[in-house]
DONU-93158 format. One record per residue: residue number from 1; x, y, z of N, C-alpha, C in turn. Coordinates in steps of 0.001 Angstrom, whole numbers, m for minus. Each point is the difference from the previous one (the first is absolute). Layout:
# DONU-93158
REC   k      nX      nY      nZ     caX     caY     caZ      cX      cY      cZ
REC NUM       X       Y       Z       X       Y       Z       X       Y       Z
...
This chain:
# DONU-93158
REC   k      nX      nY      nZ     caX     caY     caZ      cX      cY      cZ
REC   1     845   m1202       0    m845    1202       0     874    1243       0
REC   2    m588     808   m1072    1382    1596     335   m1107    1006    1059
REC   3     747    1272      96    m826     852     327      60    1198    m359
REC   4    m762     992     308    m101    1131    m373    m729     799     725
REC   5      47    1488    m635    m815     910     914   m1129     595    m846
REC   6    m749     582     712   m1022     650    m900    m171    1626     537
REC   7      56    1210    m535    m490     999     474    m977     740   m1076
REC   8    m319    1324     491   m1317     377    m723    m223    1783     671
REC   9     755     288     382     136    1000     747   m1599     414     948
REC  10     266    m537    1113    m721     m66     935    m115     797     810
REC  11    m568    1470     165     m98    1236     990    m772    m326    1362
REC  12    m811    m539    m287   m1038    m258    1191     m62    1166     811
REC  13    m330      72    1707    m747    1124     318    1350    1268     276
REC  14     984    m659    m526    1682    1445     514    m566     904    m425
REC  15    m832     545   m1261      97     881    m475    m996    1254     484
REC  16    m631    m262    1362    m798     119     730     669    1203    1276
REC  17    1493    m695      18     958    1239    1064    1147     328    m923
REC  18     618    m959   m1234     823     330    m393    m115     674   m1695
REC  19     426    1282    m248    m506     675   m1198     662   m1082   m1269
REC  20    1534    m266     353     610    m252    m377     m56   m2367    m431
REC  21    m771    m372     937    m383   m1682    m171     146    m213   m1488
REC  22    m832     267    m891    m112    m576   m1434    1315      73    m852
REC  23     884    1050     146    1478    m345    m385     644    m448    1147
REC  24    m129    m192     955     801   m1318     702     m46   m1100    m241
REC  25   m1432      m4    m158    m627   m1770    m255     740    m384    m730
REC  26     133     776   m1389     275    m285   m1163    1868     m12     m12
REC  27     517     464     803    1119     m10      28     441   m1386     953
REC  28    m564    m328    1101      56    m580     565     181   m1278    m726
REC  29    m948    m151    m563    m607   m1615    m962    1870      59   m1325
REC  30     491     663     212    1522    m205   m1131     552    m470    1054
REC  31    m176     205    1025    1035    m494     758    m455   m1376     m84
REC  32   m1203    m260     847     m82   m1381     116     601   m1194   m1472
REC  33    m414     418   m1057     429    m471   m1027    2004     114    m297
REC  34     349    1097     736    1591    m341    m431     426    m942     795
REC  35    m579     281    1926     484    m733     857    m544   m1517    m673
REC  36   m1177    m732    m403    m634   m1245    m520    1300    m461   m1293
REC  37     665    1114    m538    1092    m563    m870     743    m560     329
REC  38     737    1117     786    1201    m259     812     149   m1895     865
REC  39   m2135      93     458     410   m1151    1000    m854   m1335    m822
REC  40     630      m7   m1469    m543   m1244     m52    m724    m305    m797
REC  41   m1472     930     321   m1121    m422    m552       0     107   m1720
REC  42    m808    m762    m458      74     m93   m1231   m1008     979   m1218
REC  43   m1429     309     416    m742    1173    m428     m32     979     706
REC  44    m823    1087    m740    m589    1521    1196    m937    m348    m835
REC  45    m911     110    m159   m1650     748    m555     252    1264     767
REC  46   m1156     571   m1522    m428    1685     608   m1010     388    m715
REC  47   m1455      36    1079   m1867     166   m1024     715    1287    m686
REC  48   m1307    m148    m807    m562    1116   m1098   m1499     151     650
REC  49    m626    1282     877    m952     232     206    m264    1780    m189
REC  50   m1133       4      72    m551    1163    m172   m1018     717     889
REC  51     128    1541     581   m1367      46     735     m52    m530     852
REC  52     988   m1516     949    m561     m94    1541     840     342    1113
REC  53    m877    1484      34     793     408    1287     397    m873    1154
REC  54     881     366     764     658    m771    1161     876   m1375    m780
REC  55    m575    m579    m585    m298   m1536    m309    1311    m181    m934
REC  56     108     479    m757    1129     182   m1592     m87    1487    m416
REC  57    1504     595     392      72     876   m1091    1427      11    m826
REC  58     308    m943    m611     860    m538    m705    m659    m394   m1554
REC  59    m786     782    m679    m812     417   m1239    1462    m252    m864
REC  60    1271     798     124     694       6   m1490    1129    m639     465
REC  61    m267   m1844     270     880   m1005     135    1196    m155    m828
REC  62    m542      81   m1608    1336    m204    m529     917    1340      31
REC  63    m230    1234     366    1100     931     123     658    m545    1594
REC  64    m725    m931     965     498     m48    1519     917   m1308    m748
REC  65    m392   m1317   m1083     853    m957    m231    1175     391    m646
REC  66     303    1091    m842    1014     566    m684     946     614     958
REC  67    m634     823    1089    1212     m38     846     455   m1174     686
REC  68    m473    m595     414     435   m1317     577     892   m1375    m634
REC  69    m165     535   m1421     774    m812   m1154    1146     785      38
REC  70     268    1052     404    1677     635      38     395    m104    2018
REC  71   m1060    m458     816     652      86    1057      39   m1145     679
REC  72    m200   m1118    m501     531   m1266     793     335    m683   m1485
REC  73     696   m1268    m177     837    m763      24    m378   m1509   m1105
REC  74   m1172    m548    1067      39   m1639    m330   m1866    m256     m45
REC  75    m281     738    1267   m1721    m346     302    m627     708   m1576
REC  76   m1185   m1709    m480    m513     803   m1008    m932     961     451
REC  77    m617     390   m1131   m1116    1373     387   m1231     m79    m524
REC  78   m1188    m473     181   m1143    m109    m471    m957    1445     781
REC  79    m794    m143   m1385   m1008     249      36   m1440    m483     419
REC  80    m185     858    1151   m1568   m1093    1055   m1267    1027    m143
REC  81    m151     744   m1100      10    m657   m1260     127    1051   m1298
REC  82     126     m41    m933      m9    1043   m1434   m1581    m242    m411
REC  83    m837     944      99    m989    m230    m167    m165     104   m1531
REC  84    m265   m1152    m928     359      83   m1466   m1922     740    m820
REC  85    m985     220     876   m1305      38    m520      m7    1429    m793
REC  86    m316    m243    m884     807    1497   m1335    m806    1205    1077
REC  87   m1078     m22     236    m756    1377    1065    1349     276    1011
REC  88     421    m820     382     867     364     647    1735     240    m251
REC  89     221    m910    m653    1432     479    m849      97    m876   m1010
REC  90    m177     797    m996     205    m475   m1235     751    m848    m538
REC  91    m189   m1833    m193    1039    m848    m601    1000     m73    m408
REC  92     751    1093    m920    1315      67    m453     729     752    1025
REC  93    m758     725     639    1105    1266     948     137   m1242    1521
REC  94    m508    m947     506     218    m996     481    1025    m938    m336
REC  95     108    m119   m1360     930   m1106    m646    1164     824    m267
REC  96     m52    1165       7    1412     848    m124     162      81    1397
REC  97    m519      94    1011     369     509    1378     523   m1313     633
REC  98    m369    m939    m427     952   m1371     264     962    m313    m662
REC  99     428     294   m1083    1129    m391    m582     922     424     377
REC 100    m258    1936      21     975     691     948     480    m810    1063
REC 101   m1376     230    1148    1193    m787    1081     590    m835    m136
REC 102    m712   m1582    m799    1284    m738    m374    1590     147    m440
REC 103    m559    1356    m168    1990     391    m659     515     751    1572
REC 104    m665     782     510     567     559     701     353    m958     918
REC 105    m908    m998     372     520    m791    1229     703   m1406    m505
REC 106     134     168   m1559     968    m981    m257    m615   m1444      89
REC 107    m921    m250    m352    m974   m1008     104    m712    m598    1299
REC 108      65    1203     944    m436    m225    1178   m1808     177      62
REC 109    m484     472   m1399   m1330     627     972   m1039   m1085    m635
REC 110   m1122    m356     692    m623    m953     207   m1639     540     m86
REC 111    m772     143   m1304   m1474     516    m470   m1101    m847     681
REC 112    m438     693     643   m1497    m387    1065   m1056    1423    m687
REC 113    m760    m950    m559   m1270     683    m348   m1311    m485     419
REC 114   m1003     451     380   m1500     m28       2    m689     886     m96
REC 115   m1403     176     617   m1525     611    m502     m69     843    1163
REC 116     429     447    1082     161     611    1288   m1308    m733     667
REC 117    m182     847    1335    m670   m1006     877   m1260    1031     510
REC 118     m40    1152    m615    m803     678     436    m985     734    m761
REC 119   m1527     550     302    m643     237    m610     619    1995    m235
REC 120     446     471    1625     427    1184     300    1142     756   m1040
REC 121     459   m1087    m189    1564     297    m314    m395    m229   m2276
REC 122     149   m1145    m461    m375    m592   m1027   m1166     767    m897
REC 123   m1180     196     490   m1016     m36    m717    m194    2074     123
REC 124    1215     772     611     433    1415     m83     680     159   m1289
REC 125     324    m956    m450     712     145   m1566   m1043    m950   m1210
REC 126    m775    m523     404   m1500     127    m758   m1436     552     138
REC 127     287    1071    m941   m1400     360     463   m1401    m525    m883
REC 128    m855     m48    1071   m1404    m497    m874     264   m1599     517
REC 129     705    m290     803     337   m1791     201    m447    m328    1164
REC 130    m497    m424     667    m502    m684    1664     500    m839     294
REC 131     136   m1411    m861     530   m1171     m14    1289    m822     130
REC 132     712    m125     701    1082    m165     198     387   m1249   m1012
REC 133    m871    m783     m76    m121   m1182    m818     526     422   m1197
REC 134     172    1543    m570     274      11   m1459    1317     439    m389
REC 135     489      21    1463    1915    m249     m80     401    m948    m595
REC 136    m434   m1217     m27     449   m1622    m659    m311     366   m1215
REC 137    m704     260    m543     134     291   m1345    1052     902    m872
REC 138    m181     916     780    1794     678    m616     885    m372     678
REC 139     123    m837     887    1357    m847     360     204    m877   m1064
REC 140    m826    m602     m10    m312    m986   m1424     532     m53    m671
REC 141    m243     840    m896     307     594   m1751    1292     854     119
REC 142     732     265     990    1265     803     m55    1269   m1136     479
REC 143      42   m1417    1166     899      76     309     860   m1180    m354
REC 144    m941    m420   m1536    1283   m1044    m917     513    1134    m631
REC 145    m216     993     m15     901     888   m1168    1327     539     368
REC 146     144     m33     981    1008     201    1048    1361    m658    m978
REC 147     223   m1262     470     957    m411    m581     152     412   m1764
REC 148    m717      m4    m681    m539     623   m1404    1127    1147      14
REC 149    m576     922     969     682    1202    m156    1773     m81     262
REC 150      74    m826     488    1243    m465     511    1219    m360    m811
REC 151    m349   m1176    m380     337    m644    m785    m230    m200   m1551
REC 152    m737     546    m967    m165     315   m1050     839    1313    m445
REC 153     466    m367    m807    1107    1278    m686    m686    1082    m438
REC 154   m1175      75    m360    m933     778       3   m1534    m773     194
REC 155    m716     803     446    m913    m660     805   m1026     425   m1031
REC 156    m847   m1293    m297   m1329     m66    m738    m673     981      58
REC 157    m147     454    1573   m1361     887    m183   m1025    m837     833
REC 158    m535     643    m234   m1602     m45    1702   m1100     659    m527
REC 159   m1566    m837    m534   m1005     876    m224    m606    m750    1059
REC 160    m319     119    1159   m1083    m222     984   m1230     520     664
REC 161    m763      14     449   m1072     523     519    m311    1169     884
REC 162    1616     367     443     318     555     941    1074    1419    m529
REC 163     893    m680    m402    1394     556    m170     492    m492   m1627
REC 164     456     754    m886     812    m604    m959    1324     543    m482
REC 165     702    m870    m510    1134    1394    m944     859   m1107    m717
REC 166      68    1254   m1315     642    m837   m1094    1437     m99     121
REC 167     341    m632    m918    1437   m1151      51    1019    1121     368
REC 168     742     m36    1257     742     921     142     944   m1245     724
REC 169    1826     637    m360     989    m444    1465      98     552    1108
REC 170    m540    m545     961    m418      36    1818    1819    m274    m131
REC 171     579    1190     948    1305     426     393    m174     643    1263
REC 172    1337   m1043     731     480    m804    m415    m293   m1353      50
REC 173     845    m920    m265    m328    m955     257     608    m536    1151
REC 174    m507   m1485     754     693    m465    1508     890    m225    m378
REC 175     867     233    1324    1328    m180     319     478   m1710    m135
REC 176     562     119   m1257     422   m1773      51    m596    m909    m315
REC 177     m48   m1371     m16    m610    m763    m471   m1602    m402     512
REC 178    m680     148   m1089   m1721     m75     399    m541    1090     881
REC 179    m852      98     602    m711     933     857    m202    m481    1795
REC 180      m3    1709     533    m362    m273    1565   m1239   m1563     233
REC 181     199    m351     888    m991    m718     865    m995     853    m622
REC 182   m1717   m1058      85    m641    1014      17   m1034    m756    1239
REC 183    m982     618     927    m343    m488    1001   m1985     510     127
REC 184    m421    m402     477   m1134     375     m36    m732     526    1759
REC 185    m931     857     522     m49     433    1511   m1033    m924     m70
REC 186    m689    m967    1028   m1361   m1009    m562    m309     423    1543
REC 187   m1368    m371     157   m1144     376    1249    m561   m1206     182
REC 188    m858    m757    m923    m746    m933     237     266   m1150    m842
REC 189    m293   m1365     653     772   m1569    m459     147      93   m1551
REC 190   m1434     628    m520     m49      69   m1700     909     555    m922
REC 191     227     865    1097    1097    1223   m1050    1580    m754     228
REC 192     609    m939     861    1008    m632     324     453   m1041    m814
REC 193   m1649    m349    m484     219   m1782   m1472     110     759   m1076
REC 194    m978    1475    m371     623    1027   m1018    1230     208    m632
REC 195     488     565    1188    1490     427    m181    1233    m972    m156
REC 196    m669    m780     703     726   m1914    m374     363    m578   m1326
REC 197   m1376     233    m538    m369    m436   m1246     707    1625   m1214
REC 198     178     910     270     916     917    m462    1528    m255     m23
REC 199     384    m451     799    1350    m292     636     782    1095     489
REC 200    m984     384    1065     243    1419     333     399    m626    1822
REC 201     782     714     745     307    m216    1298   m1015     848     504
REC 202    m515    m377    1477    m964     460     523    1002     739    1699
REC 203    m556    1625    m415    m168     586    1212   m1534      42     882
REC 204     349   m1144    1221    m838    m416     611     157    1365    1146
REC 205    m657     845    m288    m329    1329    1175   m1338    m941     894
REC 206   m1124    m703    m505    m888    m292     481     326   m1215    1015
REC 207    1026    m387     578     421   m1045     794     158     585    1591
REC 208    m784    m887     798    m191     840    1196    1086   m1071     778
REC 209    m320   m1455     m10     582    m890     656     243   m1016    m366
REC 210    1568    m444     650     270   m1273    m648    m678   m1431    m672
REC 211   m1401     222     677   m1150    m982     m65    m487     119   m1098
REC 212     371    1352    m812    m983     375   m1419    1195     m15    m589
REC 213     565    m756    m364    1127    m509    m633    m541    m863    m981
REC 214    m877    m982     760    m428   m1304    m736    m844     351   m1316
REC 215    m761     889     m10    m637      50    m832     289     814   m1276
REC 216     945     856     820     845     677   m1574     670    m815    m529
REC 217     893    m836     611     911    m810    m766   m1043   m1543    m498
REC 218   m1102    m345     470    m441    m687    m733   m1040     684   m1745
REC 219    m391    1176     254    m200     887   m1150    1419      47    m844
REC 220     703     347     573    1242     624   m1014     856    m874    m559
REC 221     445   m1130     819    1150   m1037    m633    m639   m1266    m417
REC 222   m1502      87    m194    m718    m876    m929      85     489   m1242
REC 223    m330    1426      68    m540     615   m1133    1369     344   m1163
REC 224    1146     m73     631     991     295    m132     656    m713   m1168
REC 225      90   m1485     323     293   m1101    m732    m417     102   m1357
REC 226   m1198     579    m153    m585     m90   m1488     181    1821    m656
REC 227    1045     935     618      63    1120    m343    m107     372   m1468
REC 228    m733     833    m508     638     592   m1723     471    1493     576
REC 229    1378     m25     411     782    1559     249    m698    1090   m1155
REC 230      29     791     668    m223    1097    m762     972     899    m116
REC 231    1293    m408     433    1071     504    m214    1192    m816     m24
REC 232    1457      71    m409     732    m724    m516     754   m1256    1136
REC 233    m565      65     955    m292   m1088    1231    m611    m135     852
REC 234     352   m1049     687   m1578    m812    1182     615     648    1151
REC 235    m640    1129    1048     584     493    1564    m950    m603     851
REC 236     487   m1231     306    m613    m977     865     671      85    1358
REC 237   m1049    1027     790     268    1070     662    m798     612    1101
REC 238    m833    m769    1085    m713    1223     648    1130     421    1497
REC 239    m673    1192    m184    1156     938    1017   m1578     201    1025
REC 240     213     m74    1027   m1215     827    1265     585     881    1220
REC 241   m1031     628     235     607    1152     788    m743     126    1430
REC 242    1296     m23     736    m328     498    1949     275     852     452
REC 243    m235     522    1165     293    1167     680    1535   m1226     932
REC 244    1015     882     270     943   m1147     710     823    1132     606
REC 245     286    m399    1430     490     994    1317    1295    m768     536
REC 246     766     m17    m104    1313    m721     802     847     915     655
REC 247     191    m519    1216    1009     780    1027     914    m719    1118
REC 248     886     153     632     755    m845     317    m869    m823    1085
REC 249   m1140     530     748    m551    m938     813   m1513    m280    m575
REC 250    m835    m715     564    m996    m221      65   m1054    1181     701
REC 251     421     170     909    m651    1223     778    m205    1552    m506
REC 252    1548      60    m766     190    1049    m794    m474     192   m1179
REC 253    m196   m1524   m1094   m1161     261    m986   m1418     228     m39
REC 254    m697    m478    1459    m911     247     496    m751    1316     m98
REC 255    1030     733     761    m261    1045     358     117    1062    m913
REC 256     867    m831   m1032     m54    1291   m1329   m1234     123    m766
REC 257    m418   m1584      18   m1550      34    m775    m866     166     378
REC 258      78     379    1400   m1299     663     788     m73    1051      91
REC 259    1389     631    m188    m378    1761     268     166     228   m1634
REC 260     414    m434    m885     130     420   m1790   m1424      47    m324
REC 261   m1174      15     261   m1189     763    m336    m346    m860   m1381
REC 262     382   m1410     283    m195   m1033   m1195   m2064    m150    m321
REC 263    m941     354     978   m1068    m382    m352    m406    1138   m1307
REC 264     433     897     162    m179    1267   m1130      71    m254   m1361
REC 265    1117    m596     109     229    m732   m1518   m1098    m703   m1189
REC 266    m477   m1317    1167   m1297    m172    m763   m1220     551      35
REC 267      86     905     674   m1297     560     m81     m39     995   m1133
REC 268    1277     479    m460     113    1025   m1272    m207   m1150    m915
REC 269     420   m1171    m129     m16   m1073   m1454   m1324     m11    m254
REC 270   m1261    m341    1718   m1465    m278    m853    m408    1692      30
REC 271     894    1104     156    m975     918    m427       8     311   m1271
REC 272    1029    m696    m682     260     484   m1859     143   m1241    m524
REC 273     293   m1294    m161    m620    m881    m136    m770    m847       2
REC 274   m1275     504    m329   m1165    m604     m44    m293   m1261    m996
REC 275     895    m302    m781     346   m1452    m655    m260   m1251     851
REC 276     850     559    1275     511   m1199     998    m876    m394     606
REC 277     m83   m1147     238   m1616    m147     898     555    m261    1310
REC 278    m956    1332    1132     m71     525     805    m262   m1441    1229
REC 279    1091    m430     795     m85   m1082    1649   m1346    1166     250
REC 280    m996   m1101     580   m1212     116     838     841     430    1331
REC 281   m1395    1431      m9     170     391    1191    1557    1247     400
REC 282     197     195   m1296    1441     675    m474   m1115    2194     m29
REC 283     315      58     443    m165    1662     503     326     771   m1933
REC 284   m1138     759      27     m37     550   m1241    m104    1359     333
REC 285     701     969    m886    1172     776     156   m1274    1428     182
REC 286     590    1071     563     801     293    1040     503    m678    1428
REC 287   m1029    m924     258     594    m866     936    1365    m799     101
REC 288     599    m372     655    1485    m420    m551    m293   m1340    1218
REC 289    1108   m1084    m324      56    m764    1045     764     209    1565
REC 290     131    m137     736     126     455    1126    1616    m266     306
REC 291     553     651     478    1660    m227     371     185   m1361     295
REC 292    1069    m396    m330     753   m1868     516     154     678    1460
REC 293     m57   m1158     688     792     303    1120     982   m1534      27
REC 294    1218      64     823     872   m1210     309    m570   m1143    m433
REC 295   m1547    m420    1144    m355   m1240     m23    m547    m140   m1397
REC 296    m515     984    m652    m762    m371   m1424    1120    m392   m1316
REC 297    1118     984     586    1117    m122    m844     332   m2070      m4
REC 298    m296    m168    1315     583   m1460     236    m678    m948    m640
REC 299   m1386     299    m466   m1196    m385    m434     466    m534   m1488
REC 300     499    1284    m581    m200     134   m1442    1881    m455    m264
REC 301     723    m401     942     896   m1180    m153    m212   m1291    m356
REC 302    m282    m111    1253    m975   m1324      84   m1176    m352   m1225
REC 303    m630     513    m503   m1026    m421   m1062     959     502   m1362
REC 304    1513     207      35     431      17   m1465    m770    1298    m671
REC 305    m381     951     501     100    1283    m743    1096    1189     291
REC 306     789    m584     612     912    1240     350    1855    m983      75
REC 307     828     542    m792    1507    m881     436     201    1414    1204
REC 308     437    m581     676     521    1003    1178     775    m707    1094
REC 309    1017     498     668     661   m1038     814    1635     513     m51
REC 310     563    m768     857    1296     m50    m477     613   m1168    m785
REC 311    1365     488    m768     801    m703    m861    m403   m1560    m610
REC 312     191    m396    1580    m408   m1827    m141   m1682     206    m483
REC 313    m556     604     599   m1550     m23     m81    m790     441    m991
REC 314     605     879    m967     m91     444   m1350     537   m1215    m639
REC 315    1080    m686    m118     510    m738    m379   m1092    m907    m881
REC 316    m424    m961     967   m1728    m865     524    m145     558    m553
REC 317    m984    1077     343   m1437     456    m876     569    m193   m1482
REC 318     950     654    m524      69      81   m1528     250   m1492    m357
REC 319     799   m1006     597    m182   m1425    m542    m916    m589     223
REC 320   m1311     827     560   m1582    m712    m675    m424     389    m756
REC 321     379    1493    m765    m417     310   m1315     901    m722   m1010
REC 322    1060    m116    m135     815   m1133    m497    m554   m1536    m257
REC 323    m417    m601     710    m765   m1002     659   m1474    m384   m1260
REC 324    m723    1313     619    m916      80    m961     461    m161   m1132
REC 325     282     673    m923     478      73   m1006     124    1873   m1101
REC 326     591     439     867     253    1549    m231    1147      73    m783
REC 327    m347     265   m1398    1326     114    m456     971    1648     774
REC 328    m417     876     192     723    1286     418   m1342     455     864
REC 329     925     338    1262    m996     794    1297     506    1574    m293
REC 330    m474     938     m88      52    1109      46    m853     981    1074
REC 331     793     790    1041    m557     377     911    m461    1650    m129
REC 332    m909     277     342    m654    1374    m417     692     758    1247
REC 333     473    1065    m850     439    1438    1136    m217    1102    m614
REC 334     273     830     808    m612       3    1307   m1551    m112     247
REC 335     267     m31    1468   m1744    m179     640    m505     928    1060
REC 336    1115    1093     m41     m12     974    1430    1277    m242     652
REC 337     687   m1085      m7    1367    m144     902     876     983    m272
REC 338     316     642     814    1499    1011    m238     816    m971    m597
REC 339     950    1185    m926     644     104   m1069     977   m1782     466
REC 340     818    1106    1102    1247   m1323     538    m380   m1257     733
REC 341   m1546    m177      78     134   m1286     454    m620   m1240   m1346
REC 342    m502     695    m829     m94     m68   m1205    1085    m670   m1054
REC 343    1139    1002     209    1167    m543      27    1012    m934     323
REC 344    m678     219    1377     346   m1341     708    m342   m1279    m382
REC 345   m1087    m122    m357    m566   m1155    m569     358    m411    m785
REC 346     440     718   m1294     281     m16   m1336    1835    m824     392
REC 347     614     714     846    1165   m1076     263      26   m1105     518
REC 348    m813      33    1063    m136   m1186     969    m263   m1327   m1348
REC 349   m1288     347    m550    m460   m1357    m947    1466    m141    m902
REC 350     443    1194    m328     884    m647   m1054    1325    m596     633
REC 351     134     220     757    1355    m632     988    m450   m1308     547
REC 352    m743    m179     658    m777   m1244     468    m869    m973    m484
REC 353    m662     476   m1112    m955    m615    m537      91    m559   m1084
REC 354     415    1007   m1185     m14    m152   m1326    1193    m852    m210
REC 355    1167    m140     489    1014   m1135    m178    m450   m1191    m106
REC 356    m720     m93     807    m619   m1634     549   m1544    m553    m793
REC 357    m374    1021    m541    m815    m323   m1152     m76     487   m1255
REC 358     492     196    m461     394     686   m1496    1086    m416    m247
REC 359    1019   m1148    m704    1191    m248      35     453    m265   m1413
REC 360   m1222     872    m808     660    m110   m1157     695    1033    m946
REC 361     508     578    m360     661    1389     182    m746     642   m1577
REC 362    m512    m997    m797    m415     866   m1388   m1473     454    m169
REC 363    m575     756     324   m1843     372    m139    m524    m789    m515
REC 364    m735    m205    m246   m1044   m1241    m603    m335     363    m753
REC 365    m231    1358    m446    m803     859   m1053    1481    m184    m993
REC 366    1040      48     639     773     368   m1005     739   m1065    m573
REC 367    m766    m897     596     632   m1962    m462   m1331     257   m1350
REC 368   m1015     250     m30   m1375    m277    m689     663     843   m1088
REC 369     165    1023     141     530    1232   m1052    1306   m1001    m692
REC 370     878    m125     272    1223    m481    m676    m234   m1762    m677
REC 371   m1299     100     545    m477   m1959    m928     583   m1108     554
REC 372     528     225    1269     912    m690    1130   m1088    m813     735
């Protein structure tokens, strides 16, 4: 199993005493990604959202992945996600904005696309639309063309329903042999045998607990076997994502995730993702869920929604996502934790953890890419 990080520039309520929060956040989240280089880890993700306050304001990802392709090293760089739906960015200026980074980061960057998750955010760049349902359709019809644009010395051309344009060369082209990974964001079991059957790797954002393991990977690595790629290989691939706290004691990770103001978090996801279907009995928004305290923190150990702990105890938790069958755990930051303990974490796993499960030194994406 590799790992990785995920950020999205996350303000939450700082910006409330501090004028200054939304360029911290955002500054903050490079760090986590140089320190995640430095220690190891093998991805960063970084959303593409729009419009949700507190929640994401990290809207112009690929100018945040371009710096990050000149300031670390080895960790690739995906996109969580390039939203490819022409209302929202137009197909070719997508397929140029990936190639770039592929050059800049030297074949490091790694294409995650979907339909976004919100009616708030999504359906502000269609107007006259209600339906969220009619994202799949211009996901549809835009994202075999991808490689098209890529890889064709000059590209056919596109008359679709949506978006078209005649035979032009999409410049530049990827860095090196064949094209980035390409990956898909999936929500529900259907959309997981989809993207399977694409031969697309799945960013599993919708994975709460190790227990819902089973059913993605029985959707996905069934569906898998019988792939027709829609691009020039199979990324047999799901990556899922946790919140994960490590500190040298037990007591001390505790206490970070009880005072880091972690219930806030989801309560911003169901206030702008209304895709997701809403746990009974889950507080609908302005209401928020109520602070962790210690013992609840111990709770949501114990039931596998939270890695938290020290060294050895992080350790465990991630060799049951391993276990399951996780190809890459990727942990979401921030969640409210100050900057340096944040940091802390980000070393601790990679000094302690990631040695002892990840022992293979070449990406997986980049074994699939090279036909290895």
């Amino acid at each position: 199993m590799e790992f990785g990080v995920f950020v999205q520039g996350y303000v939450g309520k700082r910006a409330e005493t501090d004028p200054l929060a939304e360029h911290k956040a955002l500054m903050e989240e490079t760090e986590y990604v140089i320190q995640a280089d430095k220690s190891g880890f093998k991805y960063a993700w970084a959303s593409e959202h729009h419009f949700l306050e507190e929640y994401s304001h990290l809207s112009a990802n690929d100018v945040f992945l371009g710096y990050l392709a000149h300031a670390t090293e080895r960790i690739h760089l995906g996109s969580g996600i390039f939203n490819p739906l022409a209302p929202v960015n137009h197909p070719v200026k997508v397929a140029e904005k990936v190639a770039m980074l592929d050059h800049l980061s030297e074949g490091r960057f790694e294409f995650g696309s979907g339909r976004g998750a919100g009616s708030h955010e999504i359906l502000g760049f269609l107007p006259g639309i209600t339906d969220m349902n009619h994202t799949k359709e211009l996901w549809e019809e835009t994202i075999a063309e991808f490689p098209k644009m890529w890889l064709q010395d000059e590209y056919a051309g596109f008359q679709g329903k949506h978006w078209s344009l005649p035979p032009r060369k999409v410049l530049p082209k990827p860095y090196g042999k064949s094209h980035p990974a390409m990956w898909y964001a999936a929500g529900s079991p259907p959309s997981y045998a989809m993207a399977a059957k694409k031969g697309l790797g799945v960013l599993g954002f919708s994975v709460q607990k190790v227990s819902d393991m089973e059913w993605v990977l029985e959707q996905y690595k069934t569906a898998i076997v019988d792939a027709e790629p829609v691009g020039d290989f199979v990324n047999d691939n799901v990556m899922v994502t946790t919140t994960a706290i490590c500190a040298p004691t037990h007591a001390e990770a505790v206490r970070i995730a009880a005072s880091g103001g972690l219930h806030y978090l989801p309560s911003l996801v169901f206030r702008y993702h209304d895709t997701f279907p809403r746990p009974e009995g889950f507080p609908v928004w302005p209401e928020t869920l109520p602070e962790y305290t210690e013992e609840f923190v111990e709770v949501l150990i114990e039931e596998e929604l939270l890695i938290c702990g020290d060294p050895d105890e992080v350790l465990r938790q991630c060799e049951r996502w391993e276990r399951a069958g996780a190809d890459q755990l990727s942990f979401g930051l921030p969640v409210g934790v100050p900057k340096e303990e944040t940091l802390q974490t980000i070393r601790l796993v990679g000094e302690y953890v990631i040695p002892k499960i990840d022992t293979d030194p070449v990406h997986r994406t980049s074994r699939f890419r090279q036909g290895a």
